[in-house]
FIFI-585338 format. One record per residue (C-alpha): residue in three letters; residue number from 1; x, y, z. Coordinates in pm, whole numbers, plus 50000, padded with zeros to 5 digits. Layout:
<atoms>
{'ala' NUM {X Y Z}}
...
</atoms>
This chain:
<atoms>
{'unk' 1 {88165 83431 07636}}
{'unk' 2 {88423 83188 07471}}
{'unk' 3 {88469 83248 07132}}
{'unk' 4 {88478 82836 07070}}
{'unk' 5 {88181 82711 07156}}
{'unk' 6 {88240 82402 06993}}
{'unk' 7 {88251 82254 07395}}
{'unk' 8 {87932 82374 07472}}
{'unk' 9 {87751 82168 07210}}
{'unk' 10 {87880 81870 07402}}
{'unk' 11 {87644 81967 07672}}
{'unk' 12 {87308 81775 07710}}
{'unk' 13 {86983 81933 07606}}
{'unk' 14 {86821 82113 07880}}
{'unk' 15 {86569 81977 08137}}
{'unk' 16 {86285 82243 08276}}
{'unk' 17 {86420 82385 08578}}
{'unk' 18 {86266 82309 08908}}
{'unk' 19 {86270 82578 09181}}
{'unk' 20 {86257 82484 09558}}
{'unk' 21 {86046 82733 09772}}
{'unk' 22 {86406 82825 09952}}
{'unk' 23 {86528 83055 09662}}
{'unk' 24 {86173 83181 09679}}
{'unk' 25 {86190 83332 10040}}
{'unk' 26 {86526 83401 09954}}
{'unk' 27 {86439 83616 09704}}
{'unk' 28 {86130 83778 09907}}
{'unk' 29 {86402 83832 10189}}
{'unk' 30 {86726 83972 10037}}
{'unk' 31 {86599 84196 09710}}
{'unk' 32 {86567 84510 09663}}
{'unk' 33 {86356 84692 09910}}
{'unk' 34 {86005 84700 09673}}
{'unk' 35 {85857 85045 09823}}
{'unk' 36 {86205 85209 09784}}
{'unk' 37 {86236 85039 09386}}
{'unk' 38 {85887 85131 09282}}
{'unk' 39 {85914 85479 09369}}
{'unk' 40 {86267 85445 09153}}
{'unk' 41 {86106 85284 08855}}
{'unk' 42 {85836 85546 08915}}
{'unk' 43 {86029 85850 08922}}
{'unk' 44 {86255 85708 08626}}
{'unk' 45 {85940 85620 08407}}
{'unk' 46 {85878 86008 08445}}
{'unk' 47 {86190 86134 08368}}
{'unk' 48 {86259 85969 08074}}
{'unk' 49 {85895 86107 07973}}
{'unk' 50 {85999 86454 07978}}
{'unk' 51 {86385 86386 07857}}
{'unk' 52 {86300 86148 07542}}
{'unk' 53 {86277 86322 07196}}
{'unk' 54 {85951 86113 07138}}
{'unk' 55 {85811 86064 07463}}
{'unk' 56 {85562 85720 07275}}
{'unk' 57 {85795 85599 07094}}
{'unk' 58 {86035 85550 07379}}
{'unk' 59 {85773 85411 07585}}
{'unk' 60 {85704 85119 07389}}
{'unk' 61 {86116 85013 07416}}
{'unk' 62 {86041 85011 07781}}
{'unk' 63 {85987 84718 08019}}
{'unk' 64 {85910 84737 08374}}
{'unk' 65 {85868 84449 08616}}
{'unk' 66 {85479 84473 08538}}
{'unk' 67 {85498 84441 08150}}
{'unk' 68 {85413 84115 08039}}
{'unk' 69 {85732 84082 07802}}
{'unk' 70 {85966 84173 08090}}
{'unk' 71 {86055 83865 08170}}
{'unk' 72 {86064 83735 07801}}
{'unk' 73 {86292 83972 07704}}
{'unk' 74 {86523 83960 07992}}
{'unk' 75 {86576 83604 07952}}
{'unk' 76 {86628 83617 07618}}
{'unk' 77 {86976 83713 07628}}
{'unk' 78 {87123 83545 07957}}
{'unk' 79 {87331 83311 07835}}
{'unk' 80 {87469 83111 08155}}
{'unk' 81 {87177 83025 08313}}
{'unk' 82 {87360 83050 08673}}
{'unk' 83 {87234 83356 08632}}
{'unk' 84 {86901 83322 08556}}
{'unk' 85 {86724 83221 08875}}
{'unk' 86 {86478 83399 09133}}
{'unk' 87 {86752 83480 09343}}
{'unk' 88 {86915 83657 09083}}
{'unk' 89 {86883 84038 09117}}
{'unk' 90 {86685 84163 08800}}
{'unk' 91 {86642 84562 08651}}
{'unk' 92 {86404 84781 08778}}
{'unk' 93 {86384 84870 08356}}
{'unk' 94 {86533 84719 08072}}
{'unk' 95 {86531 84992 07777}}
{'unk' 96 {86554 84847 07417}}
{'unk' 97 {86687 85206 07242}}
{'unk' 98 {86650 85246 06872}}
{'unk' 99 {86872 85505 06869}}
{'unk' 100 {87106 85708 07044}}
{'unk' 101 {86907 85973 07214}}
{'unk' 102 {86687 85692 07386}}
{'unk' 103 {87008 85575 07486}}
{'unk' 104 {87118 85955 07613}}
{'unk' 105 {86783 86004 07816}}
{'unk' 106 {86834 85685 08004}}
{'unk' 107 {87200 85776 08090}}
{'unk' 108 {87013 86082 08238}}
{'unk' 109 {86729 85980 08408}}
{'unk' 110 {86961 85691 08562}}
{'unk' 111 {87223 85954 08704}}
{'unk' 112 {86967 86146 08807}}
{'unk' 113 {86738 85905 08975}}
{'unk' 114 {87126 85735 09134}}
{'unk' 115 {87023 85412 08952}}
{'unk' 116 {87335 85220 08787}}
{'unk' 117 {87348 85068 08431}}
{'unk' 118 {87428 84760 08252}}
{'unk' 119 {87475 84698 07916}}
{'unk' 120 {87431 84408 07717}}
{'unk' 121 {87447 84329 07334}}
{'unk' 122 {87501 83943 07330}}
{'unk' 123 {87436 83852 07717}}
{'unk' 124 {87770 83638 07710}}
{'unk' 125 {87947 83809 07977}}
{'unk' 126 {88090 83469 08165}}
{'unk' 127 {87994 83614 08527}}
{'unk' 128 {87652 83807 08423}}
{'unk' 129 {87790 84141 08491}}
{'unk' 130 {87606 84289 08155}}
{'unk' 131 {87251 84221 08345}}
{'unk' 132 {87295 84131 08677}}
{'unk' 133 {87373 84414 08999}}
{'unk' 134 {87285 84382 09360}}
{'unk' 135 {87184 84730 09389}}
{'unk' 136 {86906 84917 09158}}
{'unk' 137 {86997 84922 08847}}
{'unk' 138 {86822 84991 08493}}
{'unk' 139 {86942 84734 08188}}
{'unk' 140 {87012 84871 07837}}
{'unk' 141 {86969 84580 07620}}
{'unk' 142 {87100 84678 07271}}
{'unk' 143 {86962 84426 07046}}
{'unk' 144 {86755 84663 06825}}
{'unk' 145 {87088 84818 06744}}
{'unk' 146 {87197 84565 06533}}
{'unk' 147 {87263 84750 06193}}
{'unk' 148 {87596 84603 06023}}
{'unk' 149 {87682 84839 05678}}
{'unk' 150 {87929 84668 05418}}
{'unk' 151 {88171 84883 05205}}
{'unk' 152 {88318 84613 05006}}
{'unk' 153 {88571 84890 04768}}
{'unk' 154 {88681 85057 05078}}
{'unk' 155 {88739 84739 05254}}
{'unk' 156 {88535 84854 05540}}
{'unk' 157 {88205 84790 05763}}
{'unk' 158 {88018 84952 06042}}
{'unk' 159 {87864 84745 06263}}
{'unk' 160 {87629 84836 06600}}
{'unk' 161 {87681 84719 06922}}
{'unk' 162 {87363 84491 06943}}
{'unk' 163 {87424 84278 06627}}
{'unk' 164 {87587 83938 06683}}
{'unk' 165 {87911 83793 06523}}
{'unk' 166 {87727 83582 06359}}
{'unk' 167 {87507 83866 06188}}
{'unk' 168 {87851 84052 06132}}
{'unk' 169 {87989 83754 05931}}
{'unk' 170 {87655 83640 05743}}
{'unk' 171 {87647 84036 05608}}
{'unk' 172 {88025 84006 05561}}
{'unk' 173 {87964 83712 05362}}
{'unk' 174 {87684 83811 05146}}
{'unk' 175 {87883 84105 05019}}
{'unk' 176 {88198 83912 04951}}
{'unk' 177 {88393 83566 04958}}
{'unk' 178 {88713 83717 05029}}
{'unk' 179 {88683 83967 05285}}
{'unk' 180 {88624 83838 05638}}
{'unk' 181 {88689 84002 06035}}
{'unk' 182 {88880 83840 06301}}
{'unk' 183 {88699 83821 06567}}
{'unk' 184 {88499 83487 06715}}
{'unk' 185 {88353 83171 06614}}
{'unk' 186 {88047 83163 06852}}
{'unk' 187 {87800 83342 06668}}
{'unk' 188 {87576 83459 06861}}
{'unk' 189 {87813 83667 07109}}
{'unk' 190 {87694 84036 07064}}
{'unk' 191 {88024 84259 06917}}
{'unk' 192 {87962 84560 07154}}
{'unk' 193 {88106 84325 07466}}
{'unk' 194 {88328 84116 07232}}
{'unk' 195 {88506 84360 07087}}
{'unk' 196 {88559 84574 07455}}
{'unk' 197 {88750 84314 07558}}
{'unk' 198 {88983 84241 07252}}
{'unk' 199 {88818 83918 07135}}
{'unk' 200 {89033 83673 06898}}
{'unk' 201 {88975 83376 06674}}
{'unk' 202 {89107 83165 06418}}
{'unk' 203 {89230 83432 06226}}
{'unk' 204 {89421 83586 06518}}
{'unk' 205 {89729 83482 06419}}
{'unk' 206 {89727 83607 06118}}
{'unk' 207 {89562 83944 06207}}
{'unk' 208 {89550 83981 06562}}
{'unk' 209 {89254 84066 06783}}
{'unk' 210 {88915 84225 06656}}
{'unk' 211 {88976 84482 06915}}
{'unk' 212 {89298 84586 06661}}
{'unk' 213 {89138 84598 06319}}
{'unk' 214 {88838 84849 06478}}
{'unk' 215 {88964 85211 06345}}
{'unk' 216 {88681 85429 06462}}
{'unk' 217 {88409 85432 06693}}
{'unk' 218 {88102 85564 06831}}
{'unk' 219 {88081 85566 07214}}
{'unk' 220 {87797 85771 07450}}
{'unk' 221 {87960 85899 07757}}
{'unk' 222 {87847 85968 08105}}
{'unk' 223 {87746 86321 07974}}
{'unk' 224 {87514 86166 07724}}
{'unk' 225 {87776 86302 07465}}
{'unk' 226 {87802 86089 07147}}
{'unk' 227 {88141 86089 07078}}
{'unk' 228 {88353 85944 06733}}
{'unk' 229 {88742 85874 06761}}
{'unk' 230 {88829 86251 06698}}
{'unk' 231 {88656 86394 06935}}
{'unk' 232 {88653 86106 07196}}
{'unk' 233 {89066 86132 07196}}
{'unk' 234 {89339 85855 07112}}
{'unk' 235 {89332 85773 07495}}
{'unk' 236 {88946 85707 07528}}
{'unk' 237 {88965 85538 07183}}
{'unk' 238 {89241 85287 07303}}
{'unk' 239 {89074 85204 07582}}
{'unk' 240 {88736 85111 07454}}
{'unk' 241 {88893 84855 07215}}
{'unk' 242 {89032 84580 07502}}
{'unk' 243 {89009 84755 07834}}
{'unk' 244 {88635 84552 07818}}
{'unk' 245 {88312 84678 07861}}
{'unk' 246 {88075 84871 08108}}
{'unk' 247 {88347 85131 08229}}
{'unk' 248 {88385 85470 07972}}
{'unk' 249 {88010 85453 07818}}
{'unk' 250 {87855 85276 07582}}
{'unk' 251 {87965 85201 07239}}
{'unk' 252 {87715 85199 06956}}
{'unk' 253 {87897 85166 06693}}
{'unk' 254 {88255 85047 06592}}
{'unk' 255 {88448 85120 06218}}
{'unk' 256 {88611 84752 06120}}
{'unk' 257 {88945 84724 05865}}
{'unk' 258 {88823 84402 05723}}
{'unk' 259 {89072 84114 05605}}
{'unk' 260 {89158 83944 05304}}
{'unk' 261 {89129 83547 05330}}
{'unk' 262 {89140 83310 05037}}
{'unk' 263 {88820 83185 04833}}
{'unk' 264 {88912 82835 04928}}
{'unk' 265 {89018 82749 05299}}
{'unk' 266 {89139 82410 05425}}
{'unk' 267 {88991 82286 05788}}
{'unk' 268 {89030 81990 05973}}
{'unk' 269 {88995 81788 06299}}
{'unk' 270 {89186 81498 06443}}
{'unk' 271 {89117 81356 06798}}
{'unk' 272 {89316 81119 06900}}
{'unk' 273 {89287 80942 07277}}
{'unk' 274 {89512 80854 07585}}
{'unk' 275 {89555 80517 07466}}
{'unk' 276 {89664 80671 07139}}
{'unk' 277 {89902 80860 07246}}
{'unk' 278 {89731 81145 07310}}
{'unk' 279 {89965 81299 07568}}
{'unk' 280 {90289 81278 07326}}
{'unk' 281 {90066 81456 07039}}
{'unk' 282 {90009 81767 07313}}
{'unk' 283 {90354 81820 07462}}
{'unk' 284 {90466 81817 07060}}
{'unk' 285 {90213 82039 06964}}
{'unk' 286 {90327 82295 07261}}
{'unk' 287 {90687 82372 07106}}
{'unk' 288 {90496 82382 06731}}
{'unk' 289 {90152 82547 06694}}
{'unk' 290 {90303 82924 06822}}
{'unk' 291 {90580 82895 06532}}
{'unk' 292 {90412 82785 06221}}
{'unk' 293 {90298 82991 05948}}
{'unk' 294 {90032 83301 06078}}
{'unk' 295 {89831 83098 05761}}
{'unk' 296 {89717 82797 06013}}
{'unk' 297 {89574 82800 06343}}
{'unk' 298 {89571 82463 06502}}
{'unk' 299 {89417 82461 06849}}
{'unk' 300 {89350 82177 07057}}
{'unk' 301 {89048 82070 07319}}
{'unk' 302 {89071 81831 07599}}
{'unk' 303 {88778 81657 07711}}
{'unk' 304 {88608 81306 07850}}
{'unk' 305 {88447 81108 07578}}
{'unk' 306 {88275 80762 07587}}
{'unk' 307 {88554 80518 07490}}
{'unk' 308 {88433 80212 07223}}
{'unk' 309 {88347 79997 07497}}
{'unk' 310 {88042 80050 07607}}
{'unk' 311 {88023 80163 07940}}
{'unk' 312 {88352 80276 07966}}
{'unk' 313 {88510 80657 07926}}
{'unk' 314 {88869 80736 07804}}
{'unk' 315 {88998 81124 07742}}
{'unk' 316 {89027 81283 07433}}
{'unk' 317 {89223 81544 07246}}
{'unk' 318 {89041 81720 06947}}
{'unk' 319 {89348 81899 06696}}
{'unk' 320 {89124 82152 06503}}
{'unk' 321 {89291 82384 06234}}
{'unk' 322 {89216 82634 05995}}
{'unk' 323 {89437 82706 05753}}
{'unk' 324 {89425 82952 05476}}
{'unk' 325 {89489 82799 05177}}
{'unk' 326 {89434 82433 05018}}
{'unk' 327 {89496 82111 05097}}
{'unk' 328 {89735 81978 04875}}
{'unk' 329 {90028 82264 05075}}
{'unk' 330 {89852 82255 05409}}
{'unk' 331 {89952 81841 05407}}
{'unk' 332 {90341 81991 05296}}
{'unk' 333 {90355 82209 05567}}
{'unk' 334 {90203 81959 05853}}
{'unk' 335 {90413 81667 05655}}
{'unk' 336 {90772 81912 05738}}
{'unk' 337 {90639 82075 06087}}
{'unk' 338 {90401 81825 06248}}
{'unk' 339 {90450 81476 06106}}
{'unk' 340 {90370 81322 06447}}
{'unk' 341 {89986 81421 06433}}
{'unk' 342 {89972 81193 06097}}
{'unk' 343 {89711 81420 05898}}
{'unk' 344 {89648 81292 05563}}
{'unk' 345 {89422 81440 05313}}
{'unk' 346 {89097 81276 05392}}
{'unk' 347 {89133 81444 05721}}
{'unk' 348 {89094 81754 05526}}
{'unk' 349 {88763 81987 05396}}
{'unk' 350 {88819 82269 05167}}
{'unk' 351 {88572 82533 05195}}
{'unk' 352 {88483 82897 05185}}
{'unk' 353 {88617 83091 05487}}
{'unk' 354 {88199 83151 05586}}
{'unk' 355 {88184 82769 05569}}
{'unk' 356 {88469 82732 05827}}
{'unk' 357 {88295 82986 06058}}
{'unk' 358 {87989 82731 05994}}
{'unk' 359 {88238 82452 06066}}
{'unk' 360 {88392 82512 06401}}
{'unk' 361 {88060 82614 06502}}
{'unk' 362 {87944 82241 06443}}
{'unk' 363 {87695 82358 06188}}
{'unk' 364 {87594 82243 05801}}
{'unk' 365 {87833 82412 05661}}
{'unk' 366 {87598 82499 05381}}
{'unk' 367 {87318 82685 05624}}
{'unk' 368 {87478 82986 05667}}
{'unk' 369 {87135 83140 05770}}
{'unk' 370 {87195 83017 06136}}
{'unk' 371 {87425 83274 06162}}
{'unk' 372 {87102 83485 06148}}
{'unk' 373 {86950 83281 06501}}
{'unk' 374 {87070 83443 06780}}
{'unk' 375 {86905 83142 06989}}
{'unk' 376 {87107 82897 06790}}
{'unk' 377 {87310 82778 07072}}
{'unk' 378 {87193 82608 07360}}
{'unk' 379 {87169 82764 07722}}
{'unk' 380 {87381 82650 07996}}
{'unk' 381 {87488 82658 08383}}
{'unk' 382 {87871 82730 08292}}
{'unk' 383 {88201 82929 08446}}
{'unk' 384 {88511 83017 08277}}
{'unk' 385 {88851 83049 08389}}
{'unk' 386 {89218 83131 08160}}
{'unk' 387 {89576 83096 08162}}
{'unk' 388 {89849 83211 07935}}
{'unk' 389 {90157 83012 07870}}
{'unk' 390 {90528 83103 07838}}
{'unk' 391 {90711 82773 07848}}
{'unk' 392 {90635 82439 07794}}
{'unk' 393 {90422 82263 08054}}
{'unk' 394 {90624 81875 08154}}
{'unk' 395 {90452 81605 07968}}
{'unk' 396 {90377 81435 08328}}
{'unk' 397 {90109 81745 08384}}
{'unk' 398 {89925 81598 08075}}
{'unk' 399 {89977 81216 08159}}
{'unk' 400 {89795 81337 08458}}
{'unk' 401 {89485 81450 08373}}
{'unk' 402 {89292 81132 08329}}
{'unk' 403 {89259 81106 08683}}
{'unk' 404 {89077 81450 08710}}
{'unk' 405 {88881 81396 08408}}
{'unk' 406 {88735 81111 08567}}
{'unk' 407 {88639 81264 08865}}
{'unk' 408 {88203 81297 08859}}
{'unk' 409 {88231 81701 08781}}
{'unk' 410 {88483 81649 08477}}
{'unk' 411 {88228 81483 08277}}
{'unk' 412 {88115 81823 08180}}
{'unk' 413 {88460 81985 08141}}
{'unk' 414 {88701 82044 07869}}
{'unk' 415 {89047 82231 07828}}
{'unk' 416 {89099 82460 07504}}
{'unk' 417 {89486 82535 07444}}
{'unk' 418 {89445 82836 07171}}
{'unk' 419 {89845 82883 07030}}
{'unk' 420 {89980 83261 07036}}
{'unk' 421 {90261 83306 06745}}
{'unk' 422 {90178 83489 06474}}
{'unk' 423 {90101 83871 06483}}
{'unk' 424 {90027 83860 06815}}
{'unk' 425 {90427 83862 06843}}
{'unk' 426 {90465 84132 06641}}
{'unk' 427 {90160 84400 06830}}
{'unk' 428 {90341 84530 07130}}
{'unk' 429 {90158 84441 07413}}
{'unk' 430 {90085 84876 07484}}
{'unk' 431 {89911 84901 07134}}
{'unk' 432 {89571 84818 07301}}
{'unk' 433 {89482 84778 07664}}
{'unk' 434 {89499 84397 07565}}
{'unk' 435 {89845 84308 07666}}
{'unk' 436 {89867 83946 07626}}
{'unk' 437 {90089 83965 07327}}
{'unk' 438 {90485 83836 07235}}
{'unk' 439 {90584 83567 07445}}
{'unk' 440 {90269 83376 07509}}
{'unk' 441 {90288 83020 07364}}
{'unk' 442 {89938 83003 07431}}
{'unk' 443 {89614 83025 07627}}
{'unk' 444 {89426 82796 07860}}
{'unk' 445 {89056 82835 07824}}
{'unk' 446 {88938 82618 08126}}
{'unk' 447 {88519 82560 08088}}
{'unk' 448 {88280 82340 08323}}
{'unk' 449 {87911 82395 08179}}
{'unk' 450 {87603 82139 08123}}
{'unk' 451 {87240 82230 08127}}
{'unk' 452 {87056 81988 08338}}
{'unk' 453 {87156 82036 08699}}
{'unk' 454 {87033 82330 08887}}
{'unk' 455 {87216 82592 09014}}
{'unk' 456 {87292 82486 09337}}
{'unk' 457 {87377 82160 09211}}
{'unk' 458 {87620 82301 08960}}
{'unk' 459 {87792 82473 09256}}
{'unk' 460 {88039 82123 09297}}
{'unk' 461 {88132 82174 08926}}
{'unk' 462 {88266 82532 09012}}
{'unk' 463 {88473 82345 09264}}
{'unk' 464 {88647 82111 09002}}
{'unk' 465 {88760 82403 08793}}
{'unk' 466 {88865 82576 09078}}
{'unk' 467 {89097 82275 09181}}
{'unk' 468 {89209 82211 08815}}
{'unk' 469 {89317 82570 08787}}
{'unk' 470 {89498 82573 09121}}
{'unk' 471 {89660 82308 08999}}
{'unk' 472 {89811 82396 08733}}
{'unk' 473 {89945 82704 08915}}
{'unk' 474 {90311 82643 08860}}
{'unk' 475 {90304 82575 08486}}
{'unk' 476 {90119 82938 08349}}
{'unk' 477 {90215 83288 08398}}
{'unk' 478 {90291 83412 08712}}
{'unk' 479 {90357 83786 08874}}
{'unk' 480 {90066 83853 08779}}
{'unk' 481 {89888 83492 08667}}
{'unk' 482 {89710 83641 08336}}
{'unk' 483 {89404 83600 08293}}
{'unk' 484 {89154 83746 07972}}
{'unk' 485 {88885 84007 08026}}
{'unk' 486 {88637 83855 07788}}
{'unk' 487 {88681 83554 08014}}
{'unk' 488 {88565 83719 08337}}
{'unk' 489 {88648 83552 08648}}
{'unk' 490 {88541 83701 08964}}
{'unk' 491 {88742 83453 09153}}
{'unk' 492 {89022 83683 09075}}
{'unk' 493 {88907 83955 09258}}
{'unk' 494 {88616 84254 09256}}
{'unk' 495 {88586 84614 09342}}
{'unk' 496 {88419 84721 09660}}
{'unk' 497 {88082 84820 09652}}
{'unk' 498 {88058 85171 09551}}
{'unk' 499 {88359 85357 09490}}
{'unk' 500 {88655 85155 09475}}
{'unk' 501 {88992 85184 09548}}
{'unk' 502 {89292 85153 09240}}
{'unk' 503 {89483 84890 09506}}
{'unk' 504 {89152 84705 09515}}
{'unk' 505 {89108 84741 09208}}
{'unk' 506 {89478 84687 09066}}
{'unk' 507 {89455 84287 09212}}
{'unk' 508 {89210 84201 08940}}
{'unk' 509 {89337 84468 08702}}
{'unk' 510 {89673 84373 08669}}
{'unk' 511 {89587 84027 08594}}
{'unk' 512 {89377 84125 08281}}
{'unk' 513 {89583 84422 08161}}
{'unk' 514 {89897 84417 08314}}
{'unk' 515 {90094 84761 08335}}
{'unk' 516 {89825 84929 08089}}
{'unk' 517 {89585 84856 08405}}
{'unk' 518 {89754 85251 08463}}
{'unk' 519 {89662 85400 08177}}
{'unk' 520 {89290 85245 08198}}
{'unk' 521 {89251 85417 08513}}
{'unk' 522 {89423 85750 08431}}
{'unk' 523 {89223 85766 08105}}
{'unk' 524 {88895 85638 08322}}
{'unk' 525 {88937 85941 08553}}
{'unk' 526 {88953 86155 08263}}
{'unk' 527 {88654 86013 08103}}
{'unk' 528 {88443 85915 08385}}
{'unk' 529 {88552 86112 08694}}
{'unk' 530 {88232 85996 08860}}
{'unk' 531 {88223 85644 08825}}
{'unk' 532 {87903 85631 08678}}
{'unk' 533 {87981 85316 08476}}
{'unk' 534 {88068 85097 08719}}
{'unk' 535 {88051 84711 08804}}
{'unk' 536 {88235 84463 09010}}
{'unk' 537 {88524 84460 08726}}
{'unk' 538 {88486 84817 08606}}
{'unk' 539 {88788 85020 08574}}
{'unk' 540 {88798 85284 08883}}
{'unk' 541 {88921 85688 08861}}
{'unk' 542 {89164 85800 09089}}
{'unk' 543 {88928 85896 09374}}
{'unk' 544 {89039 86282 09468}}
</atoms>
């Protein structure tokens, strides 16, 4: 899911959802075919009887549709609640492993039985693809994996696939004030799917992705073979950290190169509206945030806000930063590089880099146990879409907005710009399947999302983002038009059902990975000749 979930809090709290008997029938009609999926479940509840190390110990990790907590613990990770309706296909199993040879028998029994997977750590996969498949399919829910193992002297941690960013951090914190990870700043998105698909955050720019500070892994194949990054390969290992998730195995474990930040970091945020000039503050910030110093990361949201007369609605831009030092040279450098934005120093908070996390998180910046909650965020109807910038976009694009904003389905909407710059110019865009590297100015992070409307009223709020991104179709990337993994966007295009083709395939794939899409696949038929991890976005082999 977005890292900056900063514009989901602006969503209102959420109303009990009320179900017509349509979706009902619907889902009486159109799911699986129940004689044919209990003799599945059946046979699969057997197998992994006979293939599990301790045959009682796995059983009580298992939930079938009958199991009282089945539906308690398959909500409890599906984040966009588009995906959490009776229409919505649901496992046949979900499997909680404690370790890896629960994990192993499952991959077994599920091959054997021709029932797919999914994984899920944090359930923030944008289109549901870690729980949701419209045929059979058995969901490994990794939240008991959540171990995260601090070597503070080596400058080093191992964390599990299940645990959260948040938990990652809190530990991270606990051990040390100077040592942090750059990955995300919403909390509770699990690492497993994060880090698959690159992930980046406000440290970014001064370290790159998470996806290029993991040195070593532990990834389950297709075989059931636990594999580290010796004996997995350079090839397998480069492709688990970006090339996102669901398509090689499953990763259990990853080996982070943690960061040094200072004891004291400086944040701030300045909004400033239309009628203040908002418009002349963005087109500025375009031609400065990407060339400052990799110490700051000033990104800016776009959004509808009630205006001080009552009644009345005017749209906002929010100029958030993070900047890794104090105040007193954080107002020298904005003073010489962005004057216009006017930041003086009781704009400014100095804090401890766990704080900021806290911060941008809109959290009391002194509770750093809600790191912990993994329910700490509220539960939404959303969909994401994402751009990447080269140039400039003309000032008149931004003067123009207002009049979409104030369309009924952009009260709920908001537009991130994330700036690139930094050592994402200096990674060559090969060094990881995530390619988005030197000349990006920056990302688009397009998000429509409340919680009270039900799903197939939320369906005209889909339409709004749609329009907004085809409209700003001449002012991003084009040849392909980029768009970010972690971001998933099955607008872009899906594999057939089954086996898919690479020119299928290669209309989505390009667009995430660019040229590496190639070396995904030729690793992925390596790895995976079968296709046994496989979704709608899954990397394909070279069919034979």
């Amino acid at each position: 899911m977005a890292q900056f979930h900063a514009t989901q809090s602006q969503f209102h709290k959420m109303k009990s959802p009320y179900y017509s008997m349509f979706p009902f029938l619907f889902a009486i009609l159109f799911s699986f075919s129940w004689p044919t999926t209990a003799q599945s479940q059946e046979k699969f509840l057997h197998c992994i009887s006979l293939h599990s190390n301790d045959s009682s110990s796995i059983s009580e990790l298992i939930y079938s549709r009958n199991n009282q907590s089945y539906s308690s613990i398959l909500e409890s990770s599906i984040q966009n609640l588009r995906f959490s309706t009776i229409p919505t296909p649901k496992p046949l199993v979900i499997v909680t492993p404690l370790h890896a040879s629960h994990i192993q028998a499952t991959i077994y029994c599920s091959r054997k039985h021709d029932l797919q997977i999914r994984i899920r750590s944090g359930g923030h996969d944008t289109e549901g693809l870690s729980y949701v498949s419209d045929v059979p399919f058995v969901l490994i829910d990794l939240v008991n994996l959540r171990s995260v193992d601090v070597d503070v002297e080596n400058n080093i941690a191992w964390v599990e696939s299940g645990a959260t960013i948040g938990e990652l951090y809190y530990r991270l914190a606990k051990k040390s004030g100077t040592l942090a990870f750059p990955a995300g700043t919403c909390h509770t998105v699990g690492v497993g799917g994060h880090f698959s698909g690159g992930g980046y955050g406000t440290l970014f720019r001064k370290y790159g992705l998470a996806a290029d500070n993991i040195i070593d892994a532990q990834l389950i194949d297709a075989n059931g073979k636990v594999l580290d990054r010796k004996s997995m390969g350079e090839d397998l290992f480069w492709a688990i950290r970006g090339g996102g998730g669901g398509s090689y195995g499953i990763a259990l474990a990853w080996k982070l190169k943690l960061v040094p930040v200072p004891a004291t970091v400086t944040v701030f945020t300045v909004t400033k509206t239309w009628e203040q000039n908002a418009t002349e503050l963005i087109h500025r910030w375009q031609y400065i945030a990407h060339k400052l110093s990799n110490d700051i990361f000033i990104f800016l949201t776009i959004s509808r806000v009630n205006s001080g007369e009552e009644g009345k609605k005017t749209i906002q831009a929010s100029f958030s930063a993070l900047f890794l030092g104090r105040v007193d040279n954080l107002l020298s450098l904005m003073e010489k590089r962005f004057p216009e934005l006017g930041l003086v120093k009781q704009d400014c908070i100095e804090m401890s880099w766990i704080q900021s996390v806290l911060y941008f998180g809109q959290f009391p910046i002194e509770n750093s146990e809600i790191l912990l909650d993994r329910t700490a965020v509220s539960k939404s109807f959303f969909k994401v879409k994402a751009d990447y910038v080269k140039e400039p976009i003309p000032k008149i694009v931004f003067e123009g907005m207002p009049r979409r904003f104030y369309e009924e389905e952009g009260r709920y909407a908001s537009i991130n710009l994330i700036p690139y710059g930094g050592k994402m110019d200096e990674i060559p865009e090969t060094e990881t399947p995530y390619p988005h590297r030197s000349g990006n100015i920056y990302k688009i992070m397009y998000i429509v999302g409340q919680e009270e409307e039900e799903n197939l009223e939320f369906q005209k709020y889909i339409s709004w983002i749609r329009r907004f991104y085809r409209h700003m179709t001449p002012y991003v990337s084009k040849s392909p038009r980029e768009a970010y993994v972690n971001y998933r966007d099955l607008d872009i295009g899906v594999n057939n059902k089954g086996n898919t083709s690479y020119a299928r395939a290669s209309i989505w794939g390009f667009k995430y990975f660019k040229n590496n899409f190639n070396k995904l696949v030729h690793v992925k038929t390596l790895a995976d000749p079968d296709n046994f991890f496989k979704h709608e976005q899954s990397i394909p082999p070279l069919l034979s």
